[in-house]
MARVO-329689 format. One record per residue (C-alpha): residue number from 1; residue in one letter; z, x, y. Coordinates in steps of 0.25 Angstrom, whole numbers, plus 5000, padded with zeros to 4 digits. Each point is the difference from the previous one (the first is absolute). Layout:
<sites>
+-----+----+------+------+------+
:   i : aa :   zz :   xx :   yy :
+-----+----+------+------+------+
: NUM :  A :    Z :    X :    Y :
...
+-----+----+------+------+------+
</sites>
This chain:
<sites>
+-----+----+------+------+------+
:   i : aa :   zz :   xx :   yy :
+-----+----+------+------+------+
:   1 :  X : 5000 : 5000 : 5000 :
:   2 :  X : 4996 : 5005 : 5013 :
:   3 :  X : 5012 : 5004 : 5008 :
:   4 :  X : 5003 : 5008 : 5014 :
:   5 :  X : 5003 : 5015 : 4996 :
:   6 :  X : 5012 : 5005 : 5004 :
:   7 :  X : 5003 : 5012 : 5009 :
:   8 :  X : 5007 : 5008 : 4988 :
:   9 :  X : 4988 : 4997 : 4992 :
:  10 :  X : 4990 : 5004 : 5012 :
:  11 :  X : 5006 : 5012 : 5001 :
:  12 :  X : 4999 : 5002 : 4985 :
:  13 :  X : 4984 : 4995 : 5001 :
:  14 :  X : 4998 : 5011 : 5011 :
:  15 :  X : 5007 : 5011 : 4991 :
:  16 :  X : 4990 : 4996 : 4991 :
:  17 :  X : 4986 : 4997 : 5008 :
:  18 :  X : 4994 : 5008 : 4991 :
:  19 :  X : 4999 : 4991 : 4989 :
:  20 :  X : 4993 : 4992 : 5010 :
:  21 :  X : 4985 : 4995 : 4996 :
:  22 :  X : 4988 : 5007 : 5009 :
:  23 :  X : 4988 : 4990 : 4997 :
:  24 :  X : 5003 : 4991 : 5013 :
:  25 :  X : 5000 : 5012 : 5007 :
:  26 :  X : 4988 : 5006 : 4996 :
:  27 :  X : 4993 : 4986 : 4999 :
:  28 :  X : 5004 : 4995 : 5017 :
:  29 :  X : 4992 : 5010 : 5006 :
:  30 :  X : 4990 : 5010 : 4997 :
:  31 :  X : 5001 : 5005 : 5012 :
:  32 :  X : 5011 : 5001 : 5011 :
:  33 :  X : 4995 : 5005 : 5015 :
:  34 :  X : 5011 : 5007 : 5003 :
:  35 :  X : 5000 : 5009 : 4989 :
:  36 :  X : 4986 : 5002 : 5000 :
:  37 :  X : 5001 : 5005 : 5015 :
:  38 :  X : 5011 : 5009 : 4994 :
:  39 :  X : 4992 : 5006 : 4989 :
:  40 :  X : 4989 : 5002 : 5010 :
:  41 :  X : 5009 : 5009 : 5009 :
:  42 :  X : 5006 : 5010 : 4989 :
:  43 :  X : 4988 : 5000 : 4994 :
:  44 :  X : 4993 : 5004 : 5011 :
:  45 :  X : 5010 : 5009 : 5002 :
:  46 :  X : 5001 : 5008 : 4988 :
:  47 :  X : 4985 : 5000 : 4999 :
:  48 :  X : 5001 : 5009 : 5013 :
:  49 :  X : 5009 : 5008 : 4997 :
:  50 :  X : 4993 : 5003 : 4986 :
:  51 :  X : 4987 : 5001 : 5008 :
:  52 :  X : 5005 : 5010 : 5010 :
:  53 :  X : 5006 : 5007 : 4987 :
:  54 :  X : 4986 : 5001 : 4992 :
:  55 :  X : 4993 : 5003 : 5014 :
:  56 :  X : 5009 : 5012 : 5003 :
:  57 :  X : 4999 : 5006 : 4985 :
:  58 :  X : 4985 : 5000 : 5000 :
:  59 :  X : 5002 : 5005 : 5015 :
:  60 :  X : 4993 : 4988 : 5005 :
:  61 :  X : 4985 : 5003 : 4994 :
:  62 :  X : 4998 : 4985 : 4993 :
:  63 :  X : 4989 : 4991 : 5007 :
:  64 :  X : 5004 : 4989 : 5008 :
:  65 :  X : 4993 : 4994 : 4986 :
:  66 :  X : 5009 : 5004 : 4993 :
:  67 :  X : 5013 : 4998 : 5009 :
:  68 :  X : 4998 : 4986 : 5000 :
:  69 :  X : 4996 : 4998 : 4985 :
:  70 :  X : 5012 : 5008 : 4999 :
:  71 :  X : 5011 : 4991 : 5011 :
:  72 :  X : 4994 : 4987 : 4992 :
:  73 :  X : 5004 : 5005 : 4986 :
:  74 :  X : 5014 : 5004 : 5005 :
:  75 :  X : 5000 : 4987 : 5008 :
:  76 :  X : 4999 : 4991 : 4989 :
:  77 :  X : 5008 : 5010 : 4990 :
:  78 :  X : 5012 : 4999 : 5009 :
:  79 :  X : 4998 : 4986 : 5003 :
:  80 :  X : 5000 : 4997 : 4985 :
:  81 :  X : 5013 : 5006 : 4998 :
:  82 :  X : 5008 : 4995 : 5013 :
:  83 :  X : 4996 : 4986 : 4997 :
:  84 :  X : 5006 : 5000 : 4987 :
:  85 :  X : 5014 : 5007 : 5006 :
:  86 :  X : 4999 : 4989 : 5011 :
:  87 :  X : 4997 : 4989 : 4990 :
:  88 :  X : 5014 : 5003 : 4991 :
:  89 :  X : 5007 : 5002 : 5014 :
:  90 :  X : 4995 : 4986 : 5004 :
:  91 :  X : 5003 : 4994 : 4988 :
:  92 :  X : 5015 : 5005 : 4996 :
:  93 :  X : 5002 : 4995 : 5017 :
:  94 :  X : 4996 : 4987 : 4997 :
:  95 :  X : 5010 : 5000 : 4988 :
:  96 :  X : 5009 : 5004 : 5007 :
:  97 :  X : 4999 : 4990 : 5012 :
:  98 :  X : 4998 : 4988 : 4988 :
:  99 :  X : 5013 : 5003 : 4995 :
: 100 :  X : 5009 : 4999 : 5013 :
: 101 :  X : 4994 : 4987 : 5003 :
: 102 :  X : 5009 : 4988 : 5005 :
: 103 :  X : 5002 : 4989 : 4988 :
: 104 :  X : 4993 : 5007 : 4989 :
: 105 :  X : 4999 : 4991 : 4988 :
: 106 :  X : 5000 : 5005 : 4985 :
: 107 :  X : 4997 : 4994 : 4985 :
: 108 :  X : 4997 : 5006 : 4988 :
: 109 :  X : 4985 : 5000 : 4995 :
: 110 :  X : 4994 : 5002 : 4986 :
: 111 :  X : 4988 : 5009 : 4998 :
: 112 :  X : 4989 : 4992 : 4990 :
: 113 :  X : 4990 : 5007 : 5000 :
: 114 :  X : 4989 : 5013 : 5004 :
: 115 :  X : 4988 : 4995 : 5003 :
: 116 :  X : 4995 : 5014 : 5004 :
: 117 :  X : 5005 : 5013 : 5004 :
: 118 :  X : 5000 : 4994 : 5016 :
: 119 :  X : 5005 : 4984 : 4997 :
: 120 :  X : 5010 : 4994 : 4991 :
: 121 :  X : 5006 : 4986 : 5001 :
: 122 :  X : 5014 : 4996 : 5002 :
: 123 :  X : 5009 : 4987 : 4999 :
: 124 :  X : 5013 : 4998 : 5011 :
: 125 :  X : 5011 : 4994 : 4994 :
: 126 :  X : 5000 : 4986 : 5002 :
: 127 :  X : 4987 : 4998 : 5009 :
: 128 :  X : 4993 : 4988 : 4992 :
: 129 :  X : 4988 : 4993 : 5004 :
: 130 :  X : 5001 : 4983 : 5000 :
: 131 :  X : 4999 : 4999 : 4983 :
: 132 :  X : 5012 : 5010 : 5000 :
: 133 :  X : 4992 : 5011 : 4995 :
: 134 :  X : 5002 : 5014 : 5006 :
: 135 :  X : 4990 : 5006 : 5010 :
: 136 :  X : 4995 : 5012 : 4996 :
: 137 :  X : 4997 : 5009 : 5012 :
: 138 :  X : 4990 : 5013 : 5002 :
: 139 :  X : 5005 : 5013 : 5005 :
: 140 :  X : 4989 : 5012 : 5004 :
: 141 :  X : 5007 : 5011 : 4995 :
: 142 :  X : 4997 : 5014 : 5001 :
: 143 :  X : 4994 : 5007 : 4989 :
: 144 :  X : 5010 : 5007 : 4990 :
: 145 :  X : 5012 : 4991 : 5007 :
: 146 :  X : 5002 : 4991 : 4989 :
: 147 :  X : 4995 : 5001 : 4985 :
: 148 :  X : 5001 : 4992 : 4987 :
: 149 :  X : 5012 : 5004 : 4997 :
: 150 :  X : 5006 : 4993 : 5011 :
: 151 :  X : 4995 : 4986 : 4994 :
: 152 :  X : 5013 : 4991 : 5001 :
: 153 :  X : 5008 : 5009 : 5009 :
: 154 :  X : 5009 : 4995 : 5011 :
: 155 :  X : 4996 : 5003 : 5016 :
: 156 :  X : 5008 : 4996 : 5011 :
: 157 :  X : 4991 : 4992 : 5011 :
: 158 :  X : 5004 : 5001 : 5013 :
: 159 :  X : 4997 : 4990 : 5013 :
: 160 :  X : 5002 : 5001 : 5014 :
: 161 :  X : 5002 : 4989 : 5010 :
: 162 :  X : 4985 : 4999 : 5001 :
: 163 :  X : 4996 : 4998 : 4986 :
: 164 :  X : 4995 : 5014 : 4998 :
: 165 :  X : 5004 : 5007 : 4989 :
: 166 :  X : 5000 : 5011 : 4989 :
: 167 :  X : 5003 : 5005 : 4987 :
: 168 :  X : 5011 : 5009 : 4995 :
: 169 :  X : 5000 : 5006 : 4985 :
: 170 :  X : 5015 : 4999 : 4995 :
: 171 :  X : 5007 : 5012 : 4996 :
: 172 :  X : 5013 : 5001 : 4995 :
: 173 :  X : 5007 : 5001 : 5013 :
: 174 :  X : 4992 : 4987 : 5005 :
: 175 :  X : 5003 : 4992 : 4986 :
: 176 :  X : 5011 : 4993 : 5006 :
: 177 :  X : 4992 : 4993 : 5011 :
: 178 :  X : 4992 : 4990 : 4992 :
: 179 :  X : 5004 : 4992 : 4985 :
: 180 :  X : 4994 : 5009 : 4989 :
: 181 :  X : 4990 : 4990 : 4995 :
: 182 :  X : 4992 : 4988 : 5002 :
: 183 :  X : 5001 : 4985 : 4993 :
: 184 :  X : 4986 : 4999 : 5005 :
: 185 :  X : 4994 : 5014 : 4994 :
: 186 :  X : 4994 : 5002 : 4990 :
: 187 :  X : 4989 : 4989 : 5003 :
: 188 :  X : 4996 : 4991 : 4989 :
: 189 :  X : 4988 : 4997 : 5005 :
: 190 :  X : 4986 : 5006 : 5003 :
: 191 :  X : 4999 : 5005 : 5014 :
: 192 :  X : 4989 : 4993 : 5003 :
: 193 :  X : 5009 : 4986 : 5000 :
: 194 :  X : 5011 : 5005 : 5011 :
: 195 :  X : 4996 : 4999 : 5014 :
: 196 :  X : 4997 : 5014 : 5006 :
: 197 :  X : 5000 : 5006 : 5013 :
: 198 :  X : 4998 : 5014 : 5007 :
: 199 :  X : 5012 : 4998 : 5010 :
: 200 :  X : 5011 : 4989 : 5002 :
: 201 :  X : 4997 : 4997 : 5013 :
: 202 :  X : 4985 : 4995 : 4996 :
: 203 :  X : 5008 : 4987 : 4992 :
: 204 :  X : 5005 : 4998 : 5015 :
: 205 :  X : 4990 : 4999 : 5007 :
: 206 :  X : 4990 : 4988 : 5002 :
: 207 :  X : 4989 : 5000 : 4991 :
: 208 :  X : 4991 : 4992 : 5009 :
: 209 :  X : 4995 : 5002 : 5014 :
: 210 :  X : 4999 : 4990 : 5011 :
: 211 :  X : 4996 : 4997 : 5014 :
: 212 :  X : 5009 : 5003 : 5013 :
: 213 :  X : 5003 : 4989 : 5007 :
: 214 :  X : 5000 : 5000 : 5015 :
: 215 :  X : 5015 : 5001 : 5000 :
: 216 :  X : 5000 : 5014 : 4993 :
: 217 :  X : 4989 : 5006 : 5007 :
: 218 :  X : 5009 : 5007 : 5012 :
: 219 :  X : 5008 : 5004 : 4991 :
: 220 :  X : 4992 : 5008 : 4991 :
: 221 :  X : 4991 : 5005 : 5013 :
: 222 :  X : 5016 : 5007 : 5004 :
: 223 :  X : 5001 : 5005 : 4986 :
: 224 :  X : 4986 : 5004 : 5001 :
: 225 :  X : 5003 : 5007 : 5013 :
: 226 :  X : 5013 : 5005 : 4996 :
: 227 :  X : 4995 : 5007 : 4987 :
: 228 :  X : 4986 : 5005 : 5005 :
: 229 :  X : 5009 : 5009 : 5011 :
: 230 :  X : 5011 : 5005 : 4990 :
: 231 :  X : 4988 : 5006 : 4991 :
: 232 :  X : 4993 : 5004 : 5010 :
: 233 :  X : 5010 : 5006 : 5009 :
: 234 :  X : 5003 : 5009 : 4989 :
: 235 :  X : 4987 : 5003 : 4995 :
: 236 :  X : 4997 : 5005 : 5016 :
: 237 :  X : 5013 : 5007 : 5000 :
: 238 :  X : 4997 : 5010 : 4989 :
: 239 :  X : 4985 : 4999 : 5004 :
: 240 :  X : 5003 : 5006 : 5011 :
: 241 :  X : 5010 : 5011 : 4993 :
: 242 :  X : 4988 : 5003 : 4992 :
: 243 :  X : 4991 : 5003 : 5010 :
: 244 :  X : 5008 : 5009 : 5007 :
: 245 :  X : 5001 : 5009 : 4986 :
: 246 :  X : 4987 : 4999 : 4999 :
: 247 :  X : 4996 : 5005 : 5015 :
: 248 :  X : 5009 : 5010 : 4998 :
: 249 :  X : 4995 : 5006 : 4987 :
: 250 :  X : 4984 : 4999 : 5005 :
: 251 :  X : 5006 : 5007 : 5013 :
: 252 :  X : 5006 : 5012 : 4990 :
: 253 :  X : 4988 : 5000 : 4991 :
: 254 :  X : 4990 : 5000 : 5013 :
: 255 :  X : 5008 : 5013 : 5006 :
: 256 :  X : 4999 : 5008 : 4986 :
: 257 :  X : 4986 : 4997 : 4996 :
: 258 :  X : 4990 : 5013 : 5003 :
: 259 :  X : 4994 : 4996 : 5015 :
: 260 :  X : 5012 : 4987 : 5003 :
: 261 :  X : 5005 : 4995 : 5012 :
: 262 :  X : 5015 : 5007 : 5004 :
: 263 :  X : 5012 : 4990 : 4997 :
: 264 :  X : 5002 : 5000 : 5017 :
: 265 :  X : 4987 : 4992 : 5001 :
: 266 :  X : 4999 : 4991 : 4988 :
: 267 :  X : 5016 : 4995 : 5001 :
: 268 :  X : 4999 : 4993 : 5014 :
: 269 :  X : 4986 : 4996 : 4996 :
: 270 :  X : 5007 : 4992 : 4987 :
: 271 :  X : 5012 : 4996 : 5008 :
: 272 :  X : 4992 : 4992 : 5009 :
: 273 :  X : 4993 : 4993 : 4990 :
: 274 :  X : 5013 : 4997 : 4993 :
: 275 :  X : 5006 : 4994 : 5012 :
: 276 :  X : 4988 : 4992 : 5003 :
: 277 :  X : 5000 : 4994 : 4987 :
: 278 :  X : 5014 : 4996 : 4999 :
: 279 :  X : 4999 : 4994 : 5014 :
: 280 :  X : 4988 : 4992 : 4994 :
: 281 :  X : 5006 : 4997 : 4989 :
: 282 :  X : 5011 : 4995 : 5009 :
: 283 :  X : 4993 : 4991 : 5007 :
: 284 :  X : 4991 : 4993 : 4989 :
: 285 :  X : 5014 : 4998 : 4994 :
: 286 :  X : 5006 : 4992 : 5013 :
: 287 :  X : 4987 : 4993 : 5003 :
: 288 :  X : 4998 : 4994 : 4983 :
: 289 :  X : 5012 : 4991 : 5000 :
: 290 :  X : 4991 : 4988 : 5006 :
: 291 :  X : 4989 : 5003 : 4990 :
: 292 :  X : 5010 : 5001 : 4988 :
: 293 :  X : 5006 : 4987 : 5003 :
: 294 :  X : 4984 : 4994 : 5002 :
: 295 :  X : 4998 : 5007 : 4986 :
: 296 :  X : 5014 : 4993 : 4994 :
: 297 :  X : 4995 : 4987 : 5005 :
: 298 :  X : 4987 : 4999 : 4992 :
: 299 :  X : 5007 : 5001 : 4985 :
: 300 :  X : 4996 : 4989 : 4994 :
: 301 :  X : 5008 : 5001 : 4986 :
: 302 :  X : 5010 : 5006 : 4994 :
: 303 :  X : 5005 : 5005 : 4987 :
: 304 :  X : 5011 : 5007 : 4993 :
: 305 :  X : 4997 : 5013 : 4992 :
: 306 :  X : 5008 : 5014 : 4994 :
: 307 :  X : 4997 : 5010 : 5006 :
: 308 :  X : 4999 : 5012 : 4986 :
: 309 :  X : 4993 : 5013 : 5009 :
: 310 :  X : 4993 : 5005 : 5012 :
: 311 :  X : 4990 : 5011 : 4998 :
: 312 :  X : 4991 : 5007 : 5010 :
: 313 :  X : 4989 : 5009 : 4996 :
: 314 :  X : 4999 : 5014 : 5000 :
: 315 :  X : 4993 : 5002 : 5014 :
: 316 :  X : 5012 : 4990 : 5004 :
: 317 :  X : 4988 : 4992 : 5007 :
: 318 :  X : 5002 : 4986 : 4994 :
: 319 :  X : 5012 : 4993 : 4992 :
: 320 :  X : 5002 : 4990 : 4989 :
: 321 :  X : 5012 : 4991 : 4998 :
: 322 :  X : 5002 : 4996 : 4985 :
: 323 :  X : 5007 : 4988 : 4999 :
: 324 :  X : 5004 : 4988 : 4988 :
: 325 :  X : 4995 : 4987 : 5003 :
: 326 :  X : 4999 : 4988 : 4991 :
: 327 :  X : 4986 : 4994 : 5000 :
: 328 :  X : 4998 : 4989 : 4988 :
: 329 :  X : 5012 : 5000 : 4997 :
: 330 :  X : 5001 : 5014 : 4996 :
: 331 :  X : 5005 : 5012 : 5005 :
: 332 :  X : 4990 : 5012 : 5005 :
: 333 :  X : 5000 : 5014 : 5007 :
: 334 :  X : 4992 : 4997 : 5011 :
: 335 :  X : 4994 : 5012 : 5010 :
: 336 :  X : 4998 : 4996 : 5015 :
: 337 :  X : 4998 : 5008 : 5013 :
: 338 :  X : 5014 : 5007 : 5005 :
: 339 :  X : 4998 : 4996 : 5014 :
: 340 :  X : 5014 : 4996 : 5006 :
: 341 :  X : 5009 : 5002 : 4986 :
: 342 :  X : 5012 : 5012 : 5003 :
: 343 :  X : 4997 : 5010 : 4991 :
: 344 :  X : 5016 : 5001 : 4997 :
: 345 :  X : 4999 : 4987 : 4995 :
: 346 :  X : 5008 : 4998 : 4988 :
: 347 :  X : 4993 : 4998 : 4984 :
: 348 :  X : 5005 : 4986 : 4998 :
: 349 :  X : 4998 : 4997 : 5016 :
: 350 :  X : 4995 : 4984 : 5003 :
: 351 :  X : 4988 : 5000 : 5008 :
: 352 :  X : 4992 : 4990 : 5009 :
: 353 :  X : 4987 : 4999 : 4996 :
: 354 :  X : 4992 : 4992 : 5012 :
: 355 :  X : 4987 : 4996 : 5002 :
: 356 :  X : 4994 : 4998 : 5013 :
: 357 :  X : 4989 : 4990 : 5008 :
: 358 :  X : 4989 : 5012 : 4995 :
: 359 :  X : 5005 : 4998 : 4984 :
: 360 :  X : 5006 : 5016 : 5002 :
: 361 :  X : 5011 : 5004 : 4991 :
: 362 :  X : 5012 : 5004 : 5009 :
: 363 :  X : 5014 : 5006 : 4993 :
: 364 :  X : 5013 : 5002 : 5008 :
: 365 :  X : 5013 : 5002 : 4997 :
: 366 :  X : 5011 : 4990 : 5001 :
: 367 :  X : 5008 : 5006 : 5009 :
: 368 :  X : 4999 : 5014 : 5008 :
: 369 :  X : 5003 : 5010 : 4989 :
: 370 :  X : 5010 : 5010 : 5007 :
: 371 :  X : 5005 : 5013 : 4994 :
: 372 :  X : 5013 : 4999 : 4995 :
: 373 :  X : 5011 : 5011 : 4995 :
: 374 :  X : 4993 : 5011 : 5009 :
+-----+----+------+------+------+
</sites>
């Protein structure tokens, strides 16, 4: 039975966050900005220095060729390595932050069954569809995380006041958390008969879609407004952080290059052009209220969705927002432009899923996603 976790047992959880499953983590984003930029600048760092080292031993005779094919590889080299630290870093922080959440929740689940070496399926205690049946649920796990030995082993599911949650293997100093076994486990019948879902929250939301009235349309044009700004804002801010880096390297790279330009003439040179962009950026930010709120006005449907990951592309020019949605009458991973949708959004997050008088797809959070536990 799903109960609030106790600050004795919080602090037990957090002793232990290593148990703590990593599929959500890995699944919510494929790619998280802020991370990205600081890759980028070690990166770019380290493939200096190493350039400056191999430059010096072969006492600066390579060809510009050369140099750059050179700068690329240890570029990407560096960057490959950094984004992995960076991604563990990001992922033991979250743990972190999950455990010393407000009201956390816990039950005891049962592991039924891998399905592959990235997805198995799980049933909480006492979470029973209408007939009474248990709901067998879907977790995207990381490869080599669980096994087929674990078949029939107890975890610790944990919630937080926002329906979030994640999985926790038991060890022996967590044992004592939840009952050792399940009545509802194991299942007596075909998997196919139970009711199954990817998430918990997708049994929550509304299966259908459905006009908004006139009475609801100010309203979601403030949501609208209020959560275009918040992504935006912060997608600008380290925009703008990135862009300075990048002057800066260019600027370095330009003064060492054989017949560059002197760091004196090429730093005041980037320095105005940063400045000019950021006022610009300032002002299309002031002036694109009014046109959000025109924009807000014109969604013409809406529906309810879960969001399961954002992923942008390689060149970091476009990205996609994977979500579930029910669609005759069954649950499907459905891909749509990014758009609006925070890339810190949470796996498991409800969605809006609009459509406007032009019949275009729109997502948007539900709420402003802020960044919490900093």
């Amino acid at each position: 039975m799903k109960r609030i976790c106790t600050e004795a047992e919080k602090e037990l959880l957090y002793k232990n966050r290593g148990q703590m499953l990593e599929g959500i983590y890995q699944t919510a984003s494929k790619s998280k900005l802020s991370y990205i930029f600081i890759g980028i600048f070690l990166s770019a760092i380290a493939m200096l220095a190493v350039t400056f080292l191999i430059a010096a031993i072969f006492e600066f005779k390579m060809s510009k060729i050369v140099l750059a094919i050179v700068m690329m590889f240890l570029f990407f080299l560096f960057y490959a390595i950094f984004a992995a630290i960076l991604n563990t870093f990001r992922i033991n922080k979250e743990k972190k932050n999950f455990i010393k959440k407000e009201n956390l929740k816990i039950n005891g689940a049962t592991l039924v069954a891998m399905e592959s070496e990235n997805c198995f399926i799980y049933i909480e205690d006492d979470v029973l569809d209408k007939t009474g049946k248990p709901i067998i649920f879907e977790y995207p796990s990381r490869v080599l995380e669980m096994s087929r030995e674990d078949e029939g082993k107890r975890c610790i599911v944990l919630y937080d006041s926002d329906s979030n949650f994640q999985l926790v293997r038991v060890n022996e100093e967590l044992s004592g958390l939840i009952p050792n076994d399940s009545s509802d486990y194991p299942l007596t019948g075909e998997y196919s008969e139970y009711t199954r879902l990817p998430h918990p929250n997708v049994e929550n939301v509304e299966r259908d879609g459905r006009p908004i009235s006139e009475g609801e349309k100010e309203k979601f044009a403030d949501l609208y407004v209020k959560v275009v700004r918040s992504v935006s804002s912060r997608f600008i801010k380290k925009g703008v952080i990135a862009l300075a880096i990048l002057a800066v390297i260019i600027c370095v790279l330009l003064d060492n290059v054989e017949g560059g330009y002197p760091l004196e003439k090429t730093l005041p040179i980037a320095g105005v052009v940063w400045g000019g962009y950021v006022l610009l950026l300032f002002v299309i930010s002031a002036l694109g209220k009014q046109n959000l709120r025109r924009q807000g006005r014109k969604l013409v449907y809406v529906k309810e969705v879960v969001f399961h990951s954002y992923i942008m592309d390689v060149e970091g020019s476009s990205a996609t927002v994977k979500v579930y949605e029910w669609k005759d009458g069954q649950v499907q991973l459905c891909e749509y432009w990014a758009g609006n949708v925070a890339m810190n959004t949470v796996y498991g997050s409800i969605l809006y899923k609009f459509t406007n008088q032009k019949g275009d797809t729109v997502l948007l959070n539900t709420s402003p996603v802020e960044k919490k536990h900093k």
